[in-house]
ZAMARGU-4260 file (C-alpha; in steps of 0.2 Angstrom, whole numbers, plus 5000, padded with zeros to 4 digits):
<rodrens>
0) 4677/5211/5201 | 4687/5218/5213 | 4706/5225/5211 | 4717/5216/5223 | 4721/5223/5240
5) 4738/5225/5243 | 4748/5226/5261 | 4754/5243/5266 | 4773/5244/5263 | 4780/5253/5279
10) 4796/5255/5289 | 4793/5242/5301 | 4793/5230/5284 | 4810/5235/5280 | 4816/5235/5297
15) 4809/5217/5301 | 4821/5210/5287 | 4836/5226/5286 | 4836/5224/5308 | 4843/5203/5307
20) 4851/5207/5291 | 4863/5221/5299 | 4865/5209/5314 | 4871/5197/5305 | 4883/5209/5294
25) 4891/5214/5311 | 4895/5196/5318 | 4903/5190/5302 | 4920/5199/5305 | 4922/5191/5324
30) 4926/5176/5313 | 4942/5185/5304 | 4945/5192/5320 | 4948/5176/5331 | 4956/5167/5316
35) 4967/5178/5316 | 4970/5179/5333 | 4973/5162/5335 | 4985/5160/5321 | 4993/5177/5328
40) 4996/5167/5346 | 5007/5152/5336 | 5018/5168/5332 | 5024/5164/5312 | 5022/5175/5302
45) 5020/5163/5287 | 5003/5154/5296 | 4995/5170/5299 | 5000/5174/5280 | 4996/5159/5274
50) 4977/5160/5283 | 4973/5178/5278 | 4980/5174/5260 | 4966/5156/5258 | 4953/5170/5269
55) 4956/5180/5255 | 4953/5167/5242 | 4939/5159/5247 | 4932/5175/5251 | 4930/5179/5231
60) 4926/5159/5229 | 4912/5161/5238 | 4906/5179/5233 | 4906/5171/5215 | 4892/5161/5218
65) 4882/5174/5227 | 4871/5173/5215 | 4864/5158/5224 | 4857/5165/5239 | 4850/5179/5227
70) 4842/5172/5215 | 4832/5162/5231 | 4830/5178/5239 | 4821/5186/5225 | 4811/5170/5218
75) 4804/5166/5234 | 4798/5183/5236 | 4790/5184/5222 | 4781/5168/5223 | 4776/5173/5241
80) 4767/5189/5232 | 4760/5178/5220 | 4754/5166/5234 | 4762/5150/5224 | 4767/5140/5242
85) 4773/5124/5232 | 4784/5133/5222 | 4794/5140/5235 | 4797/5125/5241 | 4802/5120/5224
90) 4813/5132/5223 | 4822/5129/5238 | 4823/5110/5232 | 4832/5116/5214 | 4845/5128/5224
95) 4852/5112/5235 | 4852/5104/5219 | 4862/5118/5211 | 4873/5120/5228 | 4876/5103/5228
100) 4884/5101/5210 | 4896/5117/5210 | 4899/5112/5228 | 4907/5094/5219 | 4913/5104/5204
105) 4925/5114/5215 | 4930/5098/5228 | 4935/5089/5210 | 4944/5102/5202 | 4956/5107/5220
110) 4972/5103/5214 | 4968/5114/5196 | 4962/5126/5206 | 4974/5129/5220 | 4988/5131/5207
115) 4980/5143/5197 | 4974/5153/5212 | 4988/5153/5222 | 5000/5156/5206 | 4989/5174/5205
120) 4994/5179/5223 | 5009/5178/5222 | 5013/5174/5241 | 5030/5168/5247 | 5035/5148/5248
125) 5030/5148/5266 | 5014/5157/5264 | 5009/5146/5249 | 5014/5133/5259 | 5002/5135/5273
130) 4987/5143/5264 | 4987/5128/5254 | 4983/5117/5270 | 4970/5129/5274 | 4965/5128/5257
135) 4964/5108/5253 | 4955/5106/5270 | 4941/5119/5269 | 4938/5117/5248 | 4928/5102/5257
140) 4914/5113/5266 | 4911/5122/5248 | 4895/5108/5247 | 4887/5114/5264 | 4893/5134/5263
145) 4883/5138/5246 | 4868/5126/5253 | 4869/5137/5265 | 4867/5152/5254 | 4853/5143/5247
150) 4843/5142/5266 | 4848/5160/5269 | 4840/5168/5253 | 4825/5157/5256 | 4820/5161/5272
155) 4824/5180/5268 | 4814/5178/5255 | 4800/5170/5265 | 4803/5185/5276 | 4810/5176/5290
160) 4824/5185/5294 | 4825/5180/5312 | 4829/5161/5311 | 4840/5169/5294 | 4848/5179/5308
165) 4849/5164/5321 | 4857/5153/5309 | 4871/5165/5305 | 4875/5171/5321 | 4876/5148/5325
170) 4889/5149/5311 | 4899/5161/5316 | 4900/5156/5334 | 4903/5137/5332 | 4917/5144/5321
175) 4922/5154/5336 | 4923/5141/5346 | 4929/5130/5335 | 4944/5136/5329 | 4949/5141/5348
180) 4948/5123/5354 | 4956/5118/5338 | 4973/5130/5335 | 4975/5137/5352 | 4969/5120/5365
185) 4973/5105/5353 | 4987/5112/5344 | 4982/5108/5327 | 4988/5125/5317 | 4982/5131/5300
190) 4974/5115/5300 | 4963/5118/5313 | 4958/5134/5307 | 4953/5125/5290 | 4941/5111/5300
195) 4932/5123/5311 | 4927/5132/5297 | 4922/5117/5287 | 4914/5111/5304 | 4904/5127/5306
200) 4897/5126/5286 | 4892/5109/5291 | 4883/5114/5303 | 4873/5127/5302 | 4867/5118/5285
205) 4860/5104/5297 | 4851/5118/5306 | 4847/5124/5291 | 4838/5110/5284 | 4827/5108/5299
210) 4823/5123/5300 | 4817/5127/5281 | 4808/5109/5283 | 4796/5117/5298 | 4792/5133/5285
215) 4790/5123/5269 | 4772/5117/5270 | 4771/5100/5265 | 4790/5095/5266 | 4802/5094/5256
220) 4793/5083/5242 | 4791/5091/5227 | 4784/5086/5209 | 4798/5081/5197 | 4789/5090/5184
225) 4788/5107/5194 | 4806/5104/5199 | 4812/5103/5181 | 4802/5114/5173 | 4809/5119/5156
230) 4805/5138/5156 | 4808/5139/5176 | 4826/5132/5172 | 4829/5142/5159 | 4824/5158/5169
235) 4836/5152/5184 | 4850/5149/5173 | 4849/5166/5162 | 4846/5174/5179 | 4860/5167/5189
240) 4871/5169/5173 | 4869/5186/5174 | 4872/5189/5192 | 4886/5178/5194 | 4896/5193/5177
245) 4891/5204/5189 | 4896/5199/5205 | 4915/5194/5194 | 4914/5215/5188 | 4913/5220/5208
250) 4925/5208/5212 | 4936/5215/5199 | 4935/5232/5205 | 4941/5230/5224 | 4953/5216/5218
255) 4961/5228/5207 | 4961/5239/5220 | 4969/5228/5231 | 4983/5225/5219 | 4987/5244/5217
260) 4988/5247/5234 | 5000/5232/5237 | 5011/5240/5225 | 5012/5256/5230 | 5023/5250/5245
265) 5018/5242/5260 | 5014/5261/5271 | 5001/5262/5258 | 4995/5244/5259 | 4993/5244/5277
270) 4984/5263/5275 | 4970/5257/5263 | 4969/5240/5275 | 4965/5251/5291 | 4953/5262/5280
275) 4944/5245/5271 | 4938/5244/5289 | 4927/5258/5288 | 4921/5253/5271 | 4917/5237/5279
280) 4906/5246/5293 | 4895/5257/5282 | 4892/5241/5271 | 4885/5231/5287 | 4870/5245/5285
285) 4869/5247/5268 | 4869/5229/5265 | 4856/5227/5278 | 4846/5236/5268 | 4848/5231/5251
290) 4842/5213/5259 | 4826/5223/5263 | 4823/5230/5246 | 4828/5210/5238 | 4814/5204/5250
295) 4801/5219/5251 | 4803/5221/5229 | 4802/5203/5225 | 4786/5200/5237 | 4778/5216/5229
300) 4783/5213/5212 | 4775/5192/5213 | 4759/5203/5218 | 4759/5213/5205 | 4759/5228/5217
305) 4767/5243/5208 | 4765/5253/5222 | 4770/5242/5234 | 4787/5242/5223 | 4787/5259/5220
310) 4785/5262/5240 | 4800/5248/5245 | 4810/5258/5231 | 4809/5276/5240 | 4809/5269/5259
315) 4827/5257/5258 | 4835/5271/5248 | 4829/5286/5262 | 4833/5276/5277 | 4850/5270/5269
320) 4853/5290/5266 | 4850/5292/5284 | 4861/5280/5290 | 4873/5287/5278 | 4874/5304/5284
325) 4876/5296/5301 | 4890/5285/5297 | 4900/5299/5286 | 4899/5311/5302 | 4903/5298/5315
330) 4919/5293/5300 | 4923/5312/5301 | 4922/5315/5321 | 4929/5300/5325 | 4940/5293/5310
335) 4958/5301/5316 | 4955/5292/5332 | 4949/5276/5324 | 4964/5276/5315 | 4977/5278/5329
340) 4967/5264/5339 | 4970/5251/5325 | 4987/5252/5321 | 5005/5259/5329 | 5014/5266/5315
345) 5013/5283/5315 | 5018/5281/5296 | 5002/5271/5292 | 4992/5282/5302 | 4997/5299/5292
350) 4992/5291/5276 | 4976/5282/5284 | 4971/5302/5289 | 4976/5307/5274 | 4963/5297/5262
355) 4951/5297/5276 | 4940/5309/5266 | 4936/5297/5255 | 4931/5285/5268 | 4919/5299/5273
360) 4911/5302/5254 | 4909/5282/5251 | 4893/5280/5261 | 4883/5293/5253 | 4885/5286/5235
365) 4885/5268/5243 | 4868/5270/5249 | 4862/5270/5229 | 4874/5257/5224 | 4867/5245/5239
370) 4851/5249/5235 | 4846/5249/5219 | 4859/5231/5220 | 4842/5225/5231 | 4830/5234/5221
375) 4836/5225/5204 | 4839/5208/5211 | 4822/5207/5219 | 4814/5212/5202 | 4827/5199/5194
380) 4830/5212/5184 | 4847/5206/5182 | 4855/5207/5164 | 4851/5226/5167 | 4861/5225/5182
385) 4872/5215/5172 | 4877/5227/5159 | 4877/5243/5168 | 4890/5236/5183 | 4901/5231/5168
390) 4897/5250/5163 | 4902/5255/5182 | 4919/5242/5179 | 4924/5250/5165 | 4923/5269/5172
395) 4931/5263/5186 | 4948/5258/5176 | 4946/5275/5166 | 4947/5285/5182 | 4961/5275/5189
400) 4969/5277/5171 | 4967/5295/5169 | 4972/5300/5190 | 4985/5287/5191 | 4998/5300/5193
405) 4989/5307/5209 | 4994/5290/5216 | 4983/5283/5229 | 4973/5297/5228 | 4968/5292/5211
410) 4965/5273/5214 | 4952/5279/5228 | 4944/5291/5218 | 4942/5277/5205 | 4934/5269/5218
415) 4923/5280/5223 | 4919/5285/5203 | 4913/5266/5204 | 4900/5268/5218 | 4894/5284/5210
420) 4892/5277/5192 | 4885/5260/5200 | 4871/5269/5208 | 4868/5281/5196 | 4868/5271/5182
425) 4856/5260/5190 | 4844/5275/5194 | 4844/5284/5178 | 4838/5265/5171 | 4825/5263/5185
430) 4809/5274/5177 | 4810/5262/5162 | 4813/5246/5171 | 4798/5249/5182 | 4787/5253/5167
435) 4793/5236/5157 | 4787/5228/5174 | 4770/5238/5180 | 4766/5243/5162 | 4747/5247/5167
440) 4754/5258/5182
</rodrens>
């Protein structure tokens, strides 16, 4: 009997997922920008508060349940490199399913919710005021925004990136649109702002459904059995558990970064704003990439491929180091200059150059907290992941705690202590993850 031949794991494998991936990244911000806009044009200060504050919000909401799209990322991968075509279908079924109910549980519980959340921020009346418009209308797309997780993780995970791609850019633009027709043509306000993006969710999980339907052989029809399998549900929940602690420990961090900076005066504030940008930029790549390794990992993985694994492994972090580099020079050449463009307080923009360094260091670290992020969702190796980003969380606060006297300087070497420890943490446990997983390698 032969051993099974395996596909060769190459650059243009992790490009053909990393490529739509990083395209997609770099049209999500358009949204922000045009809402913003358009609130801007109504000129009061309290609607374009009241919108970036309910951004913000669901924003976190959102990310929470990220495990969604991971978990069907990495699943559906591995049951491609185990060649099990029904249960990828299956999958995709259960995730709908799943969607669908924390999608109701947050429509039902709005008015707990909204008080809790907007009693955390802190905003004043007016603020509150309008972000709670925002807030009651768009809580109705959360149904169709984390299905469309769901449709997004399964086709990566099928390696279909580009109608993954395709979908988001549709998203975004008939949000574009949208919320232009609505706020700036029809008048509607916050309120307008609030339907385009429910309008947009709605959407593109429309598209969504026809489009999984044409890659899911056999429909969407699946055993009831298969769908509700004990041990296949006990695995989803332990795994999407885990990832959803872990996803509440990152969000901790730049929450709590956030919050620091706010009350360090509003110069500061607006200085880390400016210079989140540039956070924002390297994590278009990175991200990218860590989408690659979910894929490239899970697929190899379902194969039993050790090498194939051990090959996605080395190929997403040396590309991500590469762009890296690039991105820490171009920050370096180009920063100061950056800076000036967005914003026309020379006050702002002597503190903005004056953490810039830091902005310059995050990419390198980054590329191994990114990374290894794909590489242990993709193997669902996620209460490892689990522990050690609440390892990362935890040295985060006691860098912030022991440089809090340096000021900002402290809070953004806290940050950057959380990227290295997040990475590196995550390496050191590799060797011995990967031999749990190919024990006859």
């Amino acid at each position: 009997m032969h051993a099974p031949v395996h596909p060769r794991i190459g650059s243009r494998q992790v490009f053909a997922i990393a490529g739509p991936a990083m395209v997609a990244n770099l049209t999500t911000p358009l949204i922000g920008v045009v809402s913003t806009t358009a609130i801007g044009r109504l000129d009061d200060a309290a609607l374009l508060g009241g919108v970036a504050m309910a951004s913000v919000i669901f924003d976190c909401l959102f990310w929470l349940f990220g495990f969604l799209r991971m978990s069907t990322l990495a699943f559906t991968a591995q049951a491609l490199g185990a060649g099990e075509t029904r249960e990828q279908t299956v999958i995709l079924v259960r995730g709908f399913i799943v969607a669908g109910l924390i999608g109701a549980a947050l429509i039902a519980l709005q008015l707990p919710l909204s008080a809790v959340l907007f009693d955390l921020m802190g905003g004043s009346e007016g603020v509150t005021r309008a972000a709670k418009t925002y807030f009651m209308i768009r809580i109705w797309s959360s149904p169709f925004a984390l299905a469309n997780y769901v449709i997004l993780g399964w086709l990566i995970g099928k390696a279909r990136a580009n109608p993954a791609l395709l979908l988001q850019i549709v998203i975004n633009l008939v949000n574009m649109v949208a919320t232009i027709l609505l706020v700036l043509v029809y008048d509607t306000g916050i309120a307008g702002a609030a339907i385009a993006a429910l309008l947009s969710e709605a959407v593109g999980f429309g598209l969504g459904v026809v489009v999984c339907r044409h890659y899911a052989d056999g429909g969407f029809t699946v055993p009831y059995a298969a769908l509700f399998d004990r041990a296949k549900l006990v695995r989803l929940l332990a795994v999407n558990s885990d990832i959803l602690i872990r996803t509440a420990a990152l969000i901790a961090v730049f929450m709590f970064f956030t919050a620091k900076g706010a009350r360090a005066g509003d110069v500061t504030l607006a200085a880390n704003s400016v210079l989140n940008n540039f956070l924002l930029v390297s994590a278009f790549f990175l991200d990218g990439l860590a989408n690659a390794a979910q894929q490239l990992c899970g697929r190899t993985l379902g194969a039993g491929d050790a090498k194939g694994f051990a090959d996605s492994t080395r190929l997403v972090l040396l590309w991500g180091l590469g762009f890296a580099i690039v991105v820490a020079v171009l920050f370096a050449l180009f920063g100061p200059a950056l800076i000036g463009f967005m914003t026309a307080s020379e006050d702002v923009r002597r503190a903005a150059r004056e953490f810039l360094p830091f902005v310059v260091l995050a990419p390198i670290p980054g590329v191994f907290a990114f990374g290894f992020d794909g590489i242990y969702i993709g193997a669902t190796w996620a209460r490892a992941m689990r522990n050690l980003m609440l390892a990362s969380l935890a040295i985060f606060l006691g860098t912030w705690w022991a440089l809090q006297s340096l000021g900002n300087a402290g809070l953004w070497s806290a940050l950057i202590a959380s990227y290295v420890s997040r990475g590196g943490l995550q390496a050191a446990r590799y060797p011995a993850q990967f031999r749990a997983t190919f024990p006859k390698s």
